[in-house]
C-alpha positions, -999 to 999 in steps of 0.1 A, spaced: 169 242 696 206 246 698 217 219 675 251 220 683 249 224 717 225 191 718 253 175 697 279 181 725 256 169 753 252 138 731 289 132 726 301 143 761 276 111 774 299 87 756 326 104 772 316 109 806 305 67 802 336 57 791 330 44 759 336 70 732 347 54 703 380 68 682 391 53 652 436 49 641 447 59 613 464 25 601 479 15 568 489 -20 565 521 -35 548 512 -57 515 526 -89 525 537 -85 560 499 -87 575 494 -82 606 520 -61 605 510 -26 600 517 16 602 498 33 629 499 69 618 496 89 649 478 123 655 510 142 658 519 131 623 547 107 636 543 67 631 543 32 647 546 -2 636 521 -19 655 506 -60 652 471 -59 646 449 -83 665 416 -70 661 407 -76 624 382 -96 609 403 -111 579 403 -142 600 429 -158 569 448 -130 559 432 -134 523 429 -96 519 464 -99 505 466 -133 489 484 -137 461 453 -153 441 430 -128 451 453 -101 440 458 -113 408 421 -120 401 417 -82 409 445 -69 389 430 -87 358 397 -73 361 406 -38 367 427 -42 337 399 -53 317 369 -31 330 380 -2 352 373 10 390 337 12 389 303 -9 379 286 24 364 251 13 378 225 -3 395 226 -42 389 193 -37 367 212 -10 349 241 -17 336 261 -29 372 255 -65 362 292 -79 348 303 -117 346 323 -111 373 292 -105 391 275 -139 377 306 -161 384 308 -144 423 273 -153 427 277 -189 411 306 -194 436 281 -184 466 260 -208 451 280 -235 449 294 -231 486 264 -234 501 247 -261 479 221 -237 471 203 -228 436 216 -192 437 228 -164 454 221 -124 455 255 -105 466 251 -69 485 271 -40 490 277 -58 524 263 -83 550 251 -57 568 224 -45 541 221 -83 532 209 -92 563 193 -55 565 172 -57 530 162 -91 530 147 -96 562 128 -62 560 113 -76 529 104 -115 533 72 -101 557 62 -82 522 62 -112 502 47 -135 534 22 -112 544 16 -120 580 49 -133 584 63 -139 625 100 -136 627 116 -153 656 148 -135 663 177 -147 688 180 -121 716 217 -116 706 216 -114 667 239 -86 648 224 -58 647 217 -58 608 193 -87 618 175 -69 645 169 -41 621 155 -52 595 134 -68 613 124 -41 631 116 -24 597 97 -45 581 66 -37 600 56 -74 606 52 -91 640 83 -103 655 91 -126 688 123 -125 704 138 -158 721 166 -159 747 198 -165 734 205 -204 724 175 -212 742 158 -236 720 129 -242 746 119 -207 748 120 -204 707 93 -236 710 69 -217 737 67 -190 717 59 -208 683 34 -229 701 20 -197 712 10 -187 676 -16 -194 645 -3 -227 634 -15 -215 598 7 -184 603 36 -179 581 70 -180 602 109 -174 601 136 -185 627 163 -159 625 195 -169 639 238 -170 637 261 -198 636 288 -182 654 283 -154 675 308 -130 671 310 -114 707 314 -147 732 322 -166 699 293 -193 709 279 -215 686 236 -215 673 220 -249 674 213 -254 640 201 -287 643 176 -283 671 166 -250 654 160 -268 618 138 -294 642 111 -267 653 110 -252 622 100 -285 602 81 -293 631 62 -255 626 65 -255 593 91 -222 597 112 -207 572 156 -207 584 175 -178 582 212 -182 593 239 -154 596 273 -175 588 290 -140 588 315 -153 616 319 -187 599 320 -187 560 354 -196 544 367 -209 584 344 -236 589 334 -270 573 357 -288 546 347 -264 516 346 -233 541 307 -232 539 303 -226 578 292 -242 606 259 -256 587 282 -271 561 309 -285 587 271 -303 605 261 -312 577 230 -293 577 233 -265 548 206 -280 529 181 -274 559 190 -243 563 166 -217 537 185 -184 532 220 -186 541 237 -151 548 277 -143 545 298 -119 540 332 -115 516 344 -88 541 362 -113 567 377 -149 562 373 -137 519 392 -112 524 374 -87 505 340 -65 503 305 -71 503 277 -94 518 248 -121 497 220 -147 505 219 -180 489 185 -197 484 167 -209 466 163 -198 431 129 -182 435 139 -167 472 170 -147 453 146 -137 422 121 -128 450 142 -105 471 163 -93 441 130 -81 427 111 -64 459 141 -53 482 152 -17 483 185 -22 496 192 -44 462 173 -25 435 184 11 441 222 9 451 254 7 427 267 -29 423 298 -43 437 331 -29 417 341 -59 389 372 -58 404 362 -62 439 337 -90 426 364 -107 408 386 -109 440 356 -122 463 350 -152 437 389 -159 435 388 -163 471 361 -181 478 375 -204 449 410 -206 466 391 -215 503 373 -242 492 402 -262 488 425 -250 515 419 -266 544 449 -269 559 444 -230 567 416 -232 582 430 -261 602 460 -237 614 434 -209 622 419 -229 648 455 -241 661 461 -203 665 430 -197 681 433 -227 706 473 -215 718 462 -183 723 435 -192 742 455 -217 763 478 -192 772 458 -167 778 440 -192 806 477 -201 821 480 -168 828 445 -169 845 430 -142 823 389 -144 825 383 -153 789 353 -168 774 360 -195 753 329 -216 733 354 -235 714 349 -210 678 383 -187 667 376 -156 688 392 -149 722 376 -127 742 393 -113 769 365 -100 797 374 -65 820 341 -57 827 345 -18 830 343 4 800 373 27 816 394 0 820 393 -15 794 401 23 774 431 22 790 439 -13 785 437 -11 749 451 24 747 487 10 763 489 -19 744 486 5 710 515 29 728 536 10 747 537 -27 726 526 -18 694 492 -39 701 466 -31 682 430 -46 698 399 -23 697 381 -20 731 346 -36 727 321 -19 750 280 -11 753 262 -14 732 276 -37 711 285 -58 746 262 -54 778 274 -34 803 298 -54 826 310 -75 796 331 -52 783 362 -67 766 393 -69 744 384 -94 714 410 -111 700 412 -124 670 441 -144 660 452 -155 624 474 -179 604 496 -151 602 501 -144 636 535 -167 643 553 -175 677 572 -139 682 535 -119 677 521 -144 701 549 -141 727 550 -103 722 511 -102 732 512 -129 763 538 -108 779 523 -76 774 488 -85 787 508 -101 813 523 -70 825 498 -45 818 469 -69 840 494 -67 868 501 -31 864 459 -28 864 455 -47 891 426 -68 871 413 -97 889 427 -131 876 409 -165 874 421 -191 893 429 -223 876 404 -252 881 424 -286 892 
């Protein structure tokens, strides 16, 4: 075989399709988030707004969180040096995962290198400790979900998205005496749609399921401690695992589960993707906990997050831009053709400074492709002006259909 020739073939498919990926060199300015430096190939640079991140609270450069990392790489260094069973456990480590705990009104909590291998390692392993074990998966869970599950080996059953009849039909289909997990998200981070929680937590009393909810999108935005959406319905203590992730709203690095205290000592013991990888840096531990800290008592920015999220989204509808819009903090901003929407993002990043990354298949189906916006406390009046008028111009100078305005 000619390896590198099969290599081209592969990458010229994403090209020819529309939807090869490139990543910007961007460096962004301690204290002036959004704003940032987009270092360009030709070695020249651009201050550009960034509107596609995922530190939903601008927390990545709070002055708390900086100070709680500054301390502990005073005190121990960059690194953990280990494994968390050899010598990578610190009591920066114990107080992040008491935090988690605490959030979520559960007994304990296991932190990860990140959300993704949380979601990754755990789920691959609950079938070994529940032999027999039927996972019900939503159709449009992350794909950290979908594989570990594949992984695991077990049986799985895949219901349509939301569609809390469909999940009952296929539970009713199996050996009542059969062990069984509901695998679902809070907020769905493409449409930015909401799980049923409550109706999901009904079948699985009702079947005797295990809960597994991914608050990835929700944790430190939602409910009055930041828990999530289960916290903000009151329904965290119906919920079994709880996943998150100290990446976004925290600010930080690095995913968990909290459960309950034999769940956590179950996984920590059996999974892989916990036992054989170096723990989280103190430093980056200590920062995670000092946010999470800080979040449960500041509510008023989570309250301006969703006032940020609803003008944008307002706006963007005067405008008649064909935007989906479930009532959660993300905006996205439909175009339906993976060329398009290339180019779309591409002139925003050269000619306004507008950094939003185009999302295309497979993360989106085809059709669906979009700009996703994600708007912050930190994004003030003149960002949100600069970005109306620019997606203003640049649909017109597209010629991208426009939604008409319902009476």
């Amino acid at each position: 075989m000619d390896y590198t020739a099969t290599l081209d073939q592969a990458l010229a498919r994403l090209h020819d399709e529309g939807r090869y990926r490139t990543f910007i060199d961007i460096e962004r300015k301690m204290g002036q988030f959004p704003h940032a430096t987009w270092r360009k190939p030709d070695g020249s640079e651009q201050p550009i707004t960034v509107w596609c991140g995922n530190d939903y609270l601008g927390m990545g450069q709070h002055p708390a969180v900086l100070a709680a990392m500054h301390e502990a790489i005073d005190a121990t260094g960059a690194g953990s040096g280990g494994t968390r069973n050899i010598s990578g456990t610190t009591v920066y480590h114990k107080r992040l995962e008491a935090e988690i705990a605490d959030l979520h009104g559960k007994e304990q909590a296991l932190v990860f290198s990140s959300a993704y291998i949380a979601n990754d390692a755990t789920l691959s392993t609950l079938p070994r400790l529940f032999p027999g074990l039927i996972i019900y998966s939503d159709a449009l869970n992350h794909a950290s979900m979908i594989e570990g599950i594949k992984r695991n080996g077990g049986d799985k059953r895949i219901f349509r998205h939301n569609d809390v009849a469909h999940l009952r039909e296929l539970l009713e289909a199996d050996d009542p005496a059969a062990p069984k997990l509901i695998a679902f998200e809070s907020v769905y981070s493409m449409d930015g749609d909401f799980g049923p929680i409550a109706e999901i937590c009904d079948l699985a009393e009702e079947f005797g399921a295990l809960t597994y909810l991914d608050e990835v999108h929700a944790v430190g935005m939602y409910g009055p401690r930041g828990g999530g959406v289960a916290e903000r319905d009151r329904l965290m203590h119906r919920v079994d695992i709880i996943n998150g992730t100290l990446g976004k709203a925290f600010g930080v690095f690095g995913g968990y589960i909290a459960a309950s205290e034999k769940m956590c000592d179950a996984v920590r013991s059996y999974a892989p993707g916990f036992i054989f990888t170096t723990s989280l840096p103190p430093t980056v531990a200590a920062g995670a906990a000092a946010s999470i800290a800080h979040l449960k008592t500041d509510q008023a920015l989570r309250e301006q997050h969703q006032t940020q999220a609803k003008i944008l989204k307002t706006r963007l509808k005067g405008m008649g831009m064909p935007l989906i819009d479930h009532g959660s903090h993300i905006v996205p901003v439909i175009v339906g053709d993976p060329v398009h929407t290339k180019q779309l993002s591409d002139m925003l990043l050269d000619g306004y400074g507008i950094y939003v990354q185009p999302i295309n298949f497979p993360t989106v189906p085809r059709g669906t492709e979009r700009l996703r916006f994600t708007p912050s406390p930190v994004h003030g009046p003149r960002e949100m002006d600069h970005l109306i008028r620019a997606m203003d111009e640049l649909w017109s100078h597209c010629a991208l259909n426009r939604q008409e305005l319902s009476a």
